[in-house]
C-alpha positions in Angstrom: 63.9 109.0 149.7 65.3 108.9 146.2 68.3 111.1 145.0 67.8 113.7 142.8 68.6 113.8 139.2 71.6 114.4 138.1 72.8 117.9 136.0 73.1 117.8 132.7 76.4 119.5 131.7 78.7 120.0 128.6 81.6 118.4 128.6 85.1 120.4 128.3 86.0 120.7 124.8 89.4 119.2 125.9 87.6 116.0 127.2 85.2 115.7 123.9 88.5 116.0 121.7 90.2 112.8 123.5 86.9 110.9 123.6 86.6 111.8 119.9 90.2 110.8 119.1 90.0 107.5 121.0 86.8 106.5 118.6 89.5 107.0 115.7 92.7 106.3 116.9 92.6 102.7 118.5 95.6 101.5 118.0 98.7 102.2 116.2 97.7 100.7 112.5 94.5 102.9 112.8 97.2 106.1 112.9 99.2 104.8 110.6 96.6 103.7 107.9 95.1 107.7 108.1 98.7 108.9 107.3 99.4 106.6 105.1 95.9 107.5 103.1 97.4 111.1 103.4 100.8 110.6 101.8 98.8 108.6 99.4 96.1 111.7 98.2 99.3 113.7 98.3 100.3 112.0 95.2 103.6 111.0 96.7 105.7 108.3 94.4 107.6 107.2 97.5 106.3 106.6 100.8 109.0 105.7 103.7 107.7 104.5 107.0 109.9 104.3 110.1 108.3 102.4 112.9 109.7 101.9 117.3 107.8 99.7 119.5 104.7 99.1 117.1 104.0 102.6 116.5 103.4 103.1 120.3 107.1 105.2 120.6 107.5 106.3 117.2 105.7 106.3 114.1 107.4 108.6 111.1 106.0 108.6 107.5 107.8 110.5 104.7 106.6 111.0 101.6 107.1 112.9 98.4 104.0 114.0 97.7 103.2 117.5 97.0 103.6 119.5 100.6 101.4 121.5 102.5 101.6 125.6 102.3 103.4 127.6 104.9 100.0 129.4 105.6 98.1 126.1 105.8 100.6 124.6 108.3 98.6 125.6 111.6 95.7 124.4 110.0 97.1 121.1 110.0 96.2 119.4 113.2 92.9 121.3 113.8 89.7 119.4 113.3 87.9 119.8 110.8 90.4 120.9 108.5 90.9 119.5 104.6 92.1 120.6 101.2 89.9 117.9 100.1 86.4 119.0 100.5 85.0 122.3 100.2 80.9 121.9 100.1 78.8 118.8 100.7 78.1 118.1 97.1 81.6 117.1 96.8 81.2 114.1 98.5 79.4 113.2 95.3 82.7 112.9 93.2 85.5 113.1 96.2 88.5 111.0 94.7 90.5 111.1 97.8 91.1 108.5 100.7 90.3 111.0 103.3 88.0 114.5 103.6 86.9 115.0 107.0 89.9 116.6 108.5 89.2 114.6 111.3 93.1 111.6 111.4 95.9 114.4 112.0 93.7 116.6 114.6 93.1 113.0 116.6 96.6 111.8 116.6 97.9 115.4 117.9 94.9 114.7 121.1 96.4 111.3 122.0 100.7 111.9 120.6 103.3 114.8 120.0 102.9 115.5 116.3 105.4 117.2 114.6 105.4 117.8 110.4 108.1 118.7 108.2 106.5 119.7 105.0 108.1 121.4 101.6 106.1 122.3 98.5 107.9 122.2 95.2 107.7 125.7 94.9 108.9 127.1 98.7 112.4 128.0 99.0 112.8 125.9 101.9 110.9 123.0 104.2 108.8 124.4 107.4 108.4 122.3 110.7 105.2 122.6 113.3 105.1 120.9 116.7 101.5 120.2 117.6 99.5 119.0 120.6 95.5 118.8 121.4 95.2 120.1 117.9 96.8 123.5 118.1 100.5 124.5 116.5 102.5 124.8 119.6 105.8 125.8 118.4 109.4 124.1 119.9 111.7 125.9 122.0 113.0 129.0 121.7 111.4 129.2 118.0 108.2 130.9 119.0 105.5 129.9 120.7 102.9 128.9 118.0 104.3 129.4 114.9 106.1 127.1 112.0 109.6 127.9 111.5 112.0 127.4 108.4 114.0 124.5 108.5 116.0 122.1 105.4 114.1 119.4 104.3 112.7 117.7 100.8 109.7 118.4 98.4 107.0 116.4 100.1 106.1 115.8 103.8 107.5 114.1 106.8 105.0 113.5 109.7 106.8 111.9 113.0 104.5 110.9 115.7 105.5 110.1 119.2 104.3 108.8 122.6 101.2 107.6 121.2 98.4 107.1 123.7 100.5 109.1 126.1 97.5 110.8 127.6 95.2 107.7 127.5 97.4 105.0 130.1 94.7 102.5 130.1 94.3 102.5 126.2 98.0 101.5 126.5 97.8 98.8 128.6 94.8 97.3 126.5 97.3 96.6 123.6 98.9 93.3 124.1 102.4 93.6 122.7 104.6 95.7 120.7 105.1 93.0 118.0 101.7 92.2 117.5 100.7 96.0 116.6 104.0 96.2 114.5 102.4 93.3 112.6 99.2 94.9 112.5 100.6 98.1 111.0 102.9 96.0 108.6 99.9 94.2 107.2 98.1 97.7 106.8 100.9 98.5 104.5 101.4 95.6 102.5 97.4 95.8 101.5 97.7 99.8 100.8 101.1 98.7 99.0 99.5 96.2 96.6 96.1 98.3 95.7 98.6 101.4 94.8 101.0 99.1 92.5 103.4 101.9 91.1 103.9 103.3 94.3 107.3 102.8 96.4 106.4 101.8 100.1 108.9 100.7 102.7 108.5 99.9 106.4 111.2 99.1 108.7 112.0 98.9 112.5 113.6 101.9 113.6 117.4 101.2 114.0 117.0 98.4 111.8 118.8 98.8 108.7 116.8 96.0 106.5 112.9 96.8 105.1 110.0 94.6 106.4 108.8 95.8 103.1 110.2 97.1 100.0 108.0 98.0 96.8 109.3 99.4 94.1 107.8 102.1 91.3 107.9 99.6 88.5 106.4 97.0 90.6 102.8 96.0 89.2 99.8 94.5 91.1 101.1 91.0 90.7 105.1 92.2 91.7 103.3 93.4 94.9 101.5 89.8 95.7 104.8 88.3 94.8 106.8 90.9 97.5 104.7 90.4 99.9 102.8 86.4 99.7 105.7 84.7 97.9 106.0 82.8 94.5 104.0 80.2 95.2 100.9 82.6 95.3 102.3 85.0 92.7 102.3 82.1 90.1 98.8 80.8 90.6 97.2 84.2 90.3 94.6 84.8 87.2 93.2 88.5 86.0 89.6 88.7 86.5 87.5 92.2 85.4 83.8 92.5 84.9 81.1 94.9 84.3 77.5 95.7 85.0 76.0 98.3 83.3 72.6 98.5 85.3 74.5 98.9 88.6 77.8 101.7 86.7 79.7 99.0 88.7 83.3 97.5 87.4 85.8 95.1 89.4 89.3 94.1 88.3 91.3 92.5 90.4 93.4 88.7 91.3 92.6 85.6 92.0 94.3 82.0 92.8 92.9 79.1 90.3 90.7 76.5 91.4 93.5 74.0 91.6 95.3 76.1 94.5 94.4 75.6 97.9 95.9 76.6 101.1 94.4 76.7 104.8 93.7 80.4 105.5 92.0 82.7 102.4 93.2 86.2 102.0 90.9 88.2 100.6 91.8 91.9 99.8 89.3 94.5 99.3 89.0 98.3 97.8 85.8 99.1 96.9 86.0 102.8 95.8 89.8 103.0 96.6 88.9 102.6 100.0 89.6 99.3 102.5 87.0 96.9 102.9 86.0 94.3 105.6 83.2 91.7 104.5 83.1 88.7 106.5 79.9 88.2 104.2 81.8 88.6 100.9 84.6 86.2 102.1 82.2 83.7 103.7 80.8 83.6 99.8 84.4 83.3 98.4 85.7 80.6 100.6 82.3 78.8 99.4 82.8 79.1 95.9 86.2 77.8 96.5 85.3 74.6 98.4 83.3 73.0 95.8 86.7 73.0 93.1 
């Protein structure tokens, strides 16, 4: 005698929100890369990034970008929730990294979240504490609301205990160096595509930057910072233009004469990160016949 079907039943919204934060949040440089984007659309000048056991205990980025509202604060962390977007026909000229509202309310499912933020015109900085997407409060401060507190012009958004609720996502990540390395290399890439933008990362407790850009610092100062001399001085300016397809490129590459055993290849199409094993497989051919 066969068992009978099983019910069909909704899930808990609780339950949906961690499955949905998991599919965003993987690891470490996947948070870090959606606040990063953030700081970024903010049109923050300086970006400083404070990072303890590869993002797992602590991830902090500060930035001097333009703040969020006092009224907007509980907002923050909810799904679903942007200043970037208002209908869908903006998607057809959004200029911004992000616009789903989707990075800050995942990171608050899976770490304790809590944001600092001070426009240039409020008389003082505010601070939210958030978990499972809702403003939570700290303390004796209220349950549930932002409170005043000192701070800059610009945001500061410290995550902690990421993957707390999610053990075996945890124990899938192989070491605290490699994701450090991981979320170092997300930086450097953001760091050289936004050339005029200071970025530093650094261990926490550690008083030296793993990386330091400067806001004079072009393209080719950032490949320099972050590759070395030896790439810096072989790199030539290549733009081009195709009128049928309203498509233009600019960009750097090594000469024909310079060879080494592993190709880089970074790529923004749209401002955004790109990953083309195709595009690189093409490259690396192009290469191999010099």
């Amino acid at each position: 005698m066969s068992a009978s079907a099983p019910r069909i039943q909704q899930l808990d919204v609780s339950v949906v929100n961690k499955i949905a934060a998991g599919e965003v949040i993987q690891r470490p440089a996947n948070a870090f890369k959606e606040l990063l984007e953030n700081a970024l659309d903010a049109g923050s000048r300086n970006i400083r990034v404070t990072v303890k056991d590869g993002g797992l205990k602590l991830l902090q980025i500060q930035d001097d970008g333009h703040g969020i509202q006092q009224e907007d604060m509980a907002l923050a962390c909810q799904r679903f929730s942007t200043s970037k977007l208002r209908t869908y026909e903006d998607l057809a000229h959004i200029h911004t990294f992000g616009f789903r509202g989707e990075a800050l309310a995942s990171i608050s499912h899976v770490a304790h979240v809590t944001i600092i933020s001070k426009t240039r015109t409020a008389p003082c900085a505010f601070k939210g504490v958030y978990r499972d997407g809702k403003l939570v409060g700290s303390g004796s401060e209220g349950e549930g609301k932002v409170t005043p507190c000192p701070g800059n012009d610009g945001t500061s958004i410290t995550v902690e205990d990421l993957f707390y609720t999610m053990p075996n996502r945890r124990r899938a990540l192989r070491s605290v160096s490699e994701e450090y390395h991981r979320l170092l290399a997300v930086a450097q890439q953001y760091a050289i595509h936004s050339a005029g933008v200071s970025i530093s990362v650094k261990k926490h407790g550690q008083g030296r930057s793993d990386l330091q850009t400067m806001n004079n610092y072009t393209a080719v100062d950032c490949i320099r910072h972050v590759y070395g001399n030896v790439i810096a001085d072989e790199l030539v300016g290549v733009t081009g233009k195709d009128e049928a397809l309203e498509a233009e490129l600019a960009g750097h590459i090594t000469n024909a004469n310079f060879s080494q055993r592993k190709l880089v290849l970074l790529l923004f199409i749209n401002d955004r990160a790109v990953e083309s094993t195709a595009l690189k497989r093409a490259v690396e051919t192009v290469y191999q016949e010099f």
